[in-house]
Phi, psi and omega in degrees: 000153168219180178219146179262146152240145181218133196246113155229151212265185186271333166252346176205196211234154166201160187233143177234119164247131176250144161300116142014262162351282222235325180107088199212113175280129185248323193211131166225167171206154183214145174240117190264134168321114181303316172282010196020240187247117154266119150242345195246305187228180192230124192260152341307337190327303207048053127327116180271133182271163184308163149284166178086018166284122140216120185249177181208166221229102196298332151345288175298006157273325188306329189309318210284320185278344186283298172297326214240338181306302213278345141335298225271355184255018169329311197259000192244126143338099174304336202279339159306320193294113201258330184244142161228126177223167205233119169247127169250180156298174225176096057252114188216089176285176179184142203270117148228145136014167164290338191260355203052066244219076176299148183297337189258042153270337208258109170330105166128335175243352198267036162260018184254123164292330181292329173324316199311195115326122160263100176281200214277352172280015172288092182286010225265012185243041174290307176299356179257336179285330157293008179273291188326273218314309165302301167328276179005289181292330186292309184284347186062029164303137178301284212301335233259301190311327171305323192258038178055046174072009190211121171258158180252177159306295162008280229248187203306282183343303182313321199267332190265011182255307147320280184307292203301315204260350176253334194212061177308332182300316171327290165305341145289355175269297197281170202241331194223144133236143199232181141306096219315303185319346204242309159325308175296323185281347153338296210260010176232345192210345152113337202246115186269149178211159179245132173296173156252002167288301198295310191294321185280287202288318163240352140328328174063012143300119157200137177072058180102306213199153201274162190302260187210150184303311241259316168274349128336293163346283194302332167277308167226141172296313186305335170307351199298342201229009196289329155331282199307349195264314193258301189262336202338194237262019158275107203255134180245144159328132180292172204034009169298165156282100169337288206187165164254163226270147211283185206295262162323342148282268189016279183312332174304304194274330192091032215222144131353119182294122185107338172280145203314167102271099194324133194294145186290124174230190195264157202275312174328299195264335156295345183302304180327295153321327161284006183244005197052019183247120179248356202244143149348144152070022163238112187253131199260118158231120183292126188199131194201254165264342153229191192217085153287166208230103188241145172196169181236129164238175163289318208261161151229148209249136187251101143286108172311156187032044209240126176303318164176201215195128178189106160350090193089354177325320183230321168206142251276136134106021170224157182279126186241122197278139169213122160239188191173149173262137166293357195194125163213267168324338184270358158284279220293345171316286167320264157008273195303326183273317186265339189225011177244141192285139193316328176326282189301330159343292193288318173308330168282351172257339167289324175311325186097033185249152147261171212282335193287273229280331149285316158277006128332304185269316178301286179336305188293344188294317215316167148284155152273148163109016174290339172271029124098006188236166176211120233235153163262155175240107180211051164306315182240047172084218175207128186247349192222134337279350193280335179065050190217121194251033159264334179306175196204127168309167185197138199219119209224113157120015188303183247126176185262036197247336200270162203244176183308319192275326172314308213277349185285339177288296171323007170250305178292008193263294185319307191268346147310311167302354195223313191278347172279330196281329182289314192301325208289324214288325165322306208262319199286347191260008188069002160269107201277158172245097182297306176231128184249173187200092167322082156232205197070124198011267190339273193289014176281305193242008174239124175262339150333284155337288169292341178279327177304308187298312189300295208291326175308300157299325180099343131332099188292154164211159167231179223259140135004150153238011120303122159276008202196047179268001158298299201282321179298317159325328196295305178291337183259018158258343168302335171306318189268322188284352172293332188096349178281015176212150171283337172231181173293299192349283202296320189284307174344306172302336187236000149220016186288178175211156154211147163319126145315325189275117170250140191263144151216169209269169162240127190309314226277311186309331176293300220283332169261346164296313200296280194337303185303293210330301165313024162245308177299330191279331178270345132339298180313318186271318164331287186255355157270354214204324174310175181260020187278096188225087190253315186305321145312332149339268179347303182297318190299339201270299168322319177309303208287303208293310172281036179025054176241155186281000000 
């Protein structure tokens, strides 16, 4: 027997089919989003969008399902497939109908950005998310402390609070805002559902339910209804069955009409099972264009600046904790696209390289601190612990001696140095960290990488034993919402995986990383906590200069 899983990402989409039994990957296929990220313009239109916008274009998941199921069942009996289950990025919502219906399908929106998907680095709802957190605070909300004294831009509320107060005629036209995940299993089983991982972690549901009509109010009188009207209160259990999957996909994809389809999750927090971490005290860090910082305790615990906390969140009977950098693979991305001189171009193509790989390999002869800089990695604002999507990078000790590959360590160095500063904040707050565990791209193809994290932290940690482990956490809760295992536990254990290889830090390399790390911190305090708000300047002086609000 099998299960599918499908992971879908901030640019394309991927399908995993596993064995049951045993977790055995028989096939995958991906798909890149046609519409990718509108950060600049809204396609086909080409509208130009405000800044701090990223919207995506829902079209482009069915596609990602369209293209990639009937690839993966080329060699197999389809009628063996008992499940399918599905994890996305997160907070990443879309204005639809009542029929589940997107609102930018509808004659008449689809040149409205606000129609659109708002994923989830979509930054442009930041002034509504300092309203929540304030009014919160004015009000003594309890619920405020579960996300570490901070709601984000990120997540739902901010963005759907953004449409009622930027385009209401807009907010009144659609009937749900949903969860691009909930939406898919919508359009696969016929049946709307809310997970309780998205709902709890960007949802502000805790403990059942959401905050009160009154403090809605308080933020806008029209929000005052906004539960009954726009999002509600029904939530279903991870690893539950949604629903089975309905006629007409069945035909579409070629899959049995009826097979389980698995309660929806976040791509971060379905990983823990396929890594085997079910137990207290194992912290997963997912790294990829970004970095989720996922772990479980018995207690539960108030972390300052932490995305939040939730009963059950990540695997049934445990408080399951979530932090994250907003931007890690998507630095060195930039740094590779925008800033290295055409010289390493060509060295890297005599090498028989790509550009990654080559300043990979140049950046390891270094010693450490020998190229002399130090970086904050806050590209894309900072979400764990300062929660603040107004941050900025910052690159400290350049000279005219320094080369492409210094700044390029020195980036990955940061976000080691950003996952340290979370691990510490964790432990200093009583949720201990026993163990880590690495999955996703990065420490898949960089060894560098992983040696930098190990010496940085101080910490062994170990690898995936998936190259694909979001989709695999999919397929084995689809295992379970199917019936072949009674829980996450049972399915994990016989079909999660981890790498033999263990990173472990070198001492001598730890004892001057600690010496930087106590430099990144007072930078860290400074310009994230400090009264040092030059980088927001910045931005406000950029805005004004592009004749933007």
């Amino acid at each position: 027997m099998y299960t599918i899983g499908l992971d879908f990402g901030t640019l394309s989409g991927r399908a995993l089919l596993v064995d049951v039994a045993t977790g055995a990957e028989l096939a995958t296929a991906v798909y890149d989003y046609p519409h990718a990220v509108m950060d600049e313009v809204l396609l086909p239109s080409g509208k130009r969008l405000p800044p701090e916008y990223a919207l995506q274009h829902p079209q482009d998941y069915l596609d990602v399902i369209y293209h990639t199921i009937p690839a993966i069942l080329k060699n197999i009996d389809a009628k063996q497939v008992i499940g399918i289950g599905i994890d996305f990025t997160a907070s990443t919502p879309m204005p639809t109908l009542k029929d589940g219906t997107p609102l930018c399908a509808v004659e008449g929106f689809r040149d409205e950005p606000h129609a659109y998907v708002k994923l989830w680095k979509h930054h442009a709802a930041q002034p509504y998310a300092d309203r929540i957190n304030a009014v919160a605070r004015q009000r003594g909300e309890s619920w405020l402390k579960r996300y570490g004294g901070k709601y984000s831009s990120e997540w739902f509320f901010s963005k759907l609070l953004q449409i009622l107060e930027e385009a209401p005629a807009v907010y009144n036209s659609f009937d749900t805002f949903i969860e691009a995940a909930d939406w898919v299993i919508w359009q696969l089983t016929g049946v709307l559902t809310r997970n309780t991982c998205t709902a709890g972690y960007k949802m502000l549901v805790q403990d059942g339910d959401y905050p009160s009509a009154e403090y809605f109010e308080a933020l806008n009188p029209a929000f005052k209804n906004v539960v009954g009207t726009k999002a509600g209160r029904e939530f279903a259990a991870l690893g539950a069955n949604a629903g089975g999957l309905v006629p007409a996909m069945a035909e579409k994809l070629g899959l049995p009409a009826g097979i389980a389809v698995a309660v929806a999750n976040v791509d971060a927090h379905v990983t823990a099972p396929a890594v085997r971490a079910t137990e207290p005290g194992i912290m997963v860090m997912i790294m990829g264009t970004s970095t989720c910082h996922m772990i479980s305790g018995a207690d539960l615990r108030e972390v300052g600046g932490m995305c939040g906390v939730v009963d059950g969140g990540i695997v049934p009977e445990l408080f399951g904790y979530e932090a994250g950098q907003s931007a890690v693979g998507d630095i060195f991305a930039w740094f590779v696209d925008n800033a290295v001189p055409s010289e390493y171009h060509a060295a890297a193509q005599a090498a028989g390289l790509n550009l990654h790989e080559y300043l990979e390999r140049e950046a390891a002869k270094q010693q450490v601190g020998e190229h002399g800089l130090i970086a904050l990695d806050w590209w894309n604002g900072n979400r764990s612990t300062l929660v603040d999507t107004e941050l900025s990078g910052l690159l400290i000790g350049m000279t005219l001696l320094t080369r492409a590959p210094d700044i390029y360590r020195a980036l990955i160095e940061a976000t080691a140095y950003g996952t340290r500063e979370i691990i510490e904040t964790f432990e200093a707050n009583g949720v201990q960290v026993n163990t880590l565990i690495a999955a996703g791209g990065l420490p898949e193809k960089n060894a560098l990488l992983r040696q930098i994290y190990a010496d940085v932290t101080g910490r062994p940690f170990k690898l995936s034993g998936s190259s694909q482990a979001p989709a695999l956490g999919s397929a084995i809760h689809a295992a379970v919402a199917a019936g072949a295992y009674p829980n996450i536990h049972a399915a994990a254990e016989a079909m999660g995986k981890l790498k033999d290889m263990v990173v472990t830090p070198i001492p001598e390399n730890q004892a001057v990383y600690d010496q930087l790390y106590a430099d990144y911190k007072t930078l860290y305090d400074t310009f994230g906590r400090g009264a040092n708000d030059v980088m927001k300047r910045l931005k406000r002086i950029r805005n004004a200069a592009r004749g933007e609000s």
